[in-house]
N, C-alpha and C positions, 0 to 999 in steps of 0.2 A: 510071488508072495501069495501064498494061499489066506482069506479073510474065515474068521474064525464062523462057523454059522451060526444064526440070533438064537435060541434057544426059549422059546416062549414062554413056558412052563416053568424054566430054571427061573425064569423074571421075575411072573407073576410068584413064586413062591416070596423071592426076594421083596418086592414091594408088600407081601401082606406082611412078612413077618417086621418089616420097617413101620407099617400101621401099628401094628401091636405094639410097638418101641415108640412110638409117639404116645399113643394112649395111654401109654404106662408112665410117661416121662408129663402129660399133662396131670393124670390122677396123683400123682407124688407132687406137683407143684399146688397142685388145689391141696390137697394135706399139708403141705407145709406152710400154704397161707393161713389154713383155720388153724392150728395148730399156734401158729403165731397170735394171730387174733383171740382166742380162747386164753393163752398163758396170760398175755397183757390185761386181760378183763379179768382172770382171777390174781391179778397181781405181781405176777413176774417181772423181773426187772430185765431180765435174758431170756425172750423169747426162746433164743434159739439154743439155747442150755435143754431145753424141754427138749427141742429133735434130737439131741445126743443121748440125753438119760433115759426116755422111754420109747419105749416098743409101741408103732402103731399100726403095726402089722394088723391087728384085729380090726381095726377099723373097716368099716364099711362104705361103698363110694356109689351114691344111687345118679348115676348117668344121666337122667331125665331131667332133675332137680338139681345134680352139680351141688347135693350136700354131701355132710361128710356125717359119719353119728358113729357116735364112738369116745369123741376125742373127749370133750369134757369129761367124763368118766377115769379116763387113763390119766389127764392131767392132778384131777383131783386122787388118785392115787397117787402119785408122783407127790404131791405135796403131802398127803398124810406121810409118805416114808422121808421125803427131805424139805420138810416145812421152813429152813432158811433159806431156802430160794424165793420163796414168796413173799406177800405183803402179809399187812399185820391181819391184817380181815382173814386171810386161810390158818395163819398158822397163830391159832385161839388167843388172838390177841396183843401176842408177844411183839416189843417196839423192834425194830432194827436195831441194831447198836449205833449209837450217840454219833452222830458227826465232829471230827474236831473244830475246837473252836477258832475263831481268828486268832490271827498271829502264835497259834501254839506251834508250829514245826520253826516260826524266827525263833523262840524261847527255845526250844529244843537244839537248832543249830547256835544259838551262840553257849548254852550250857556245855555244848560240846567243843565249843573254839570253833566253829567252821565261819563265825559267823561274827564279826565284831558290833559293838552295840553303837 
């Protein structure tokens, strides 16, 4: 049985480009913490509604410092185009809508029979 020979070059390609797969996959975790952390301080109730709806491709990731500068900007864009995702502070004041009151869904089911009194 012939053993294949180690190939040292093919390696090293293979481990740098596994660095770059790490680096990439830490710089998107550090963005999706700030990204979290910035939605909840401007009021979002779903962080993670923000990583779905905008682009943070432009964002910039300064290596040394492990900030991220960008995001507040795109978030705050994101709220002027869909300002009922946010708190009343971004989006000019307006309340959420009204929480149901107690016992309104028993009133509700037994209006409807589901529910005897």
């Amino acid at each position: 049985m012939a053993e294949k020979e180690f190939n040292w070059k093919e390696e090293f390609l293979k481990a740098e480009i596994s660095q770059e797969e790490l680096k990439e996959h830490y710089r998107n975790a550090i963005i999706r913490m700030n990204v979290e952390l910035e939605a909840r301080d401007l009021g979002m109730a779903d962080p993670d509604l923000a990583i779905k709806l905008a682009d943070f491709s432009a964002c910039s990731f300064d290596e040394e410092s492990e900030t991220i500068i960008g995001i507040r900007e795109i978030l705050m864009d994101l709220a002027a185009r869909k300002p009922y995702l946010f708190g009343p502070q971004i989006n000019q004041g307006i309340p959420p809508p009204p929480k149901l009151k107690d016992g309104f869904l028993e009133t509700v089911q037994r209006e409807l029979g589901f529910k005897k009194s």
